[in-house]
C-alpha positions, 0 to 999 in steps of 0.5 A: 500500500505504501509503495503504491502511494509512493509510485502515485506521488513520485507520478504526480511530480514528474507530471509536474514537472514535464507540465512545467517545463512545457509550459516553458518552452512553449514561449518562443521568441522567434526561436531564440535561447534565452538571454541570461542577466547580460543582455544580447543582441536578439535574432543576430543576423535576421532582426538585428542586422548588421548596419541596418538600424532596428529600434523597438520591437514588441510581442502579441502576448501568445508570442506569436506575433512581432512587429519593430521599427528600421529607420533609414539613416539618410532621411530617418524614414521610419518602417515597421517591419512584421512576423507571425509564427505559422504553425511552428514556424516564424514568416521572414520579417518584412514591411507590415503591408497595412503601413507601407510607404508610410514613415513610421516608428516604434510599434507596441502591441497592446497587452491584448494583441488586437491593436498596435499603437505606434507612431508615424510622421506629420504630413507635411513636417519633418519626419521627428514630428509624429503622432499616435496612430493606432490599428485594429485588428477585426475578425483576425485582420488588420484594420484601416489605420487610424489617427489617435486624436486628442488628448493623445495627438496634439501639434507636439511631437509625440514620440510612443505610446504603451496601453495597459489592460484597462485602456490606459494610455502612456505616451511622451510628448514634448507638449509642455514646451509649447510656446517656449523658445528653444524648448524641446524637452519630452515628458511623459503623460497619460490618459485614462480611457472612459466610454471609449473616449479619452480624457485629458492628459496629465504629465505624470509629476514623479517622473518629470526631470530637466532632461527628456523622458521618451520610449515609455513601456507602461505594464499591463497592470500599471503596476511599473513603468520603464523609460529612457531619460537623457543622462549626459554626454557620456552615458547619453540616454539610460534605462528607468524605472519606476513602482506604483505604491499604495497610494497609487504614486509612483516611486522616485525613478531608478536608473537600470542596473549597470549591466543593462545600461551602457555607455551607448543609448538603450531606450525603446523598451518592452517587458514580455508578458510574463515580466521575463524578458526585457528587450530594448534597442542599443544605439551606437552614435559616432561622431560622423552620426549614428554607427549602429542600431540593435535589439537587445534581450535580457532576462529581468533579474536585474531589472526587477527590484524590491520597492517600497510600496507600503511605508511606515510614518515616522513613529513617536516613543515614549522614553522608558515605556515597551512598544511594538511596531508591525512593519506591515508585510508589503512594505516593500514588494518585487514584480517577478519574486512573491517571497522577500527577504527583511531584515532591520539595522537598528545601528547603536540603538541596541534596545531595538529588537525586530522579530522576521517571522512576526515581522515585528520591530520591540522593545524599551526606549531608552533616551530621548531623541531621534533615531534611524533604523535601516529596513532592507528587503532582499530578493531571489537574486540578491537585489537589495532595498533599503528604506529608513524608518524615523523613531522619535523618543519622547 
């Protein structure tokens, strides 16, 4: 009876595991072996083409379907170019018919697969200036293109836009230099989609800076967002990103780990569905113009890391009296790790105590005054996150 109940066991977990592991394989990005924590150059030689410029590329959520930019580097046309897995098999890239012979740039899908947003030139302007346009696809075809008008589109210059599942728009645009001389400085904006129609966009305020914010990816969820920002002569423009926290603000932008940012421009993201893979385009600007233009992969480990999303307020002590203070279990959160690791510094404050498994910080004040304790969360891949919580001892 008992070697019965062992075989059965021992089945059910093999069964898991070939599940899990179909599961896995199933998710198929043009064929490629997947990228570790250095990103890569992806699809060399068949996306990535050497001395053609690609830029920005983004997956249908079933991965069966990729679209991404070429620009011509004597006029800066823009083309989106496509493929579709047929059966097993990845068609050959080539000009998306719907929007041949039109100068268009930086295609992303919406987290539903059904449209793509992108961006395609003023008439009559030069090709920098864009607009929103969307298509649509209707009983499995693509649509007619269409202007995405007001609020999105505006007389500026918007460069991209990112949908979440609700419709939510994220875009940049350089609409807030309107009527400034010498203004060219991009920021982000969104607009929420109410009864199919937009509302009025608002510049997000967390994530403005000096210098240009472009090449928004917005998640799904709206839980992170990735950009570009123009960081300096040297490092040109870097990956950022940013959390929504508990009270739906988002979190001061952080620079992307040194092994994603280089000293050339990385910009133009797209997470995979699944918060796996981040892609991203790598420009190599020489001093006789741009040299090279590829897309890059990387898997998300150093992408991803803990935020605080639930603080605590500073919090007042009585000199001499026993306190307890439960730090609450999602003062910080990570997108691609459910399970974090705290610990607390109480630095020479010897009379604090903090309990991980009650997630708990004790004990008796012992002096008046102001103290600073170090609460840190660690993840599966060893990022770290600090955040300083104020104890005032009355």
């Amino acid at each position: 009876m008992q070697s019965s109940i062992i075989k059965i066991a021992v089945s059910i977990l093999l069964f898991l595991l070939i599940g899990c592991k179909s599961s896995i394989e199933a998710t198929d990005y043009f064929g490629q072996n997947y990228p570790d924590s250095i990103p890569i150059i992806f699809a060399p030689g068949i996306v990535s083409m050497e001395g053609r410029l690609e830029h920005g590329i983004s997956f249908t959520p079933d991965t069966r379907e990729l679209a991404f930019g070429v620009l011509n580097k004597d006029n800066f046309n823009g083309e989106i170019f496509y493929s579709k897995k047929i059966s097993t098999k990845w068609t050959e890239p080539s000009v998306f018919e719907p929007l041949r012979n039109k100068s268009v740039y930086l295609p992303y899908f919406s987290p539903d697969g059904t449209s793509i947003l992108y961006a395609q030139s003023k008439v009559e302007k030069e090709n920098v200036y864009t607009d929103i346009w969307m298509l649509e696809k209707i009983n499995g075809a693509w649509s007619s293109p269409k202007l995405v008008p007001a609020p999105i589109s505006s007389s500026s210059r918007e460069a991209n836009a990112s949908m979440t599942y609700n419709g939510t728009m994220y875009f940049s645009s350089t609409r807030r230099c309107d009527g400034k001389k010498d203004c060219y400085t991009a920021d982000l904006f969104c607009s929420k989609l109410n009864n199919n129609q937009y509302q009025s966009a608002s510049v997000i305020p967390e994530l403005i800076s000096p210098n240009d914010e472009e090449s928004v990816f917005i998640s799904p969820k709206e839980d992170y967002i990735v950009f570009c920002r123009y960081t300096g002569e040297e490092t040109g423009v870097d990956l950022y990103i940013s959390y929504r926290d508990i009270n739906d603000k988002w979190t001061e932008p952080r620079i992307a780990d040194s092994t994603i940012n280089s000293t050339d421009w990385d910009r133009r993201p797209f997470v995979s569905i699944d918060n796996n893979f981040l892609f991203f385009t790598r420009l190599k600007i020489e001093a006789s113009g741009i040299a090279e233009s590829d897309i890059y992969w990387v898997n998300t480990g150093k992408l991803f890391k803990p935020f605080v999303y639930h603080p605590l307020s500073d919090i007042k002590l009585q000199q001499g009296k026993h306190f307890e203070i439960f730090v609450p279990h999602d003062y910080f959160k990570n997108i691609d790790s459910s399970r974090l690791i705290y610990s607390v510094n109480v630095g020479q404050s010897e009379w604090i105590k903090f309990d991980s498994e009650q997630m708990k910080i004790s004990g008796v004040a012992s002096a008046k005054g102001d103290y600073e304790i170090t609460l840190t969360a660690t993840d599966r891949f060893a990022n770290r996150t600090n955040h300083k919580l104020k104890l005032i001892v009355d």
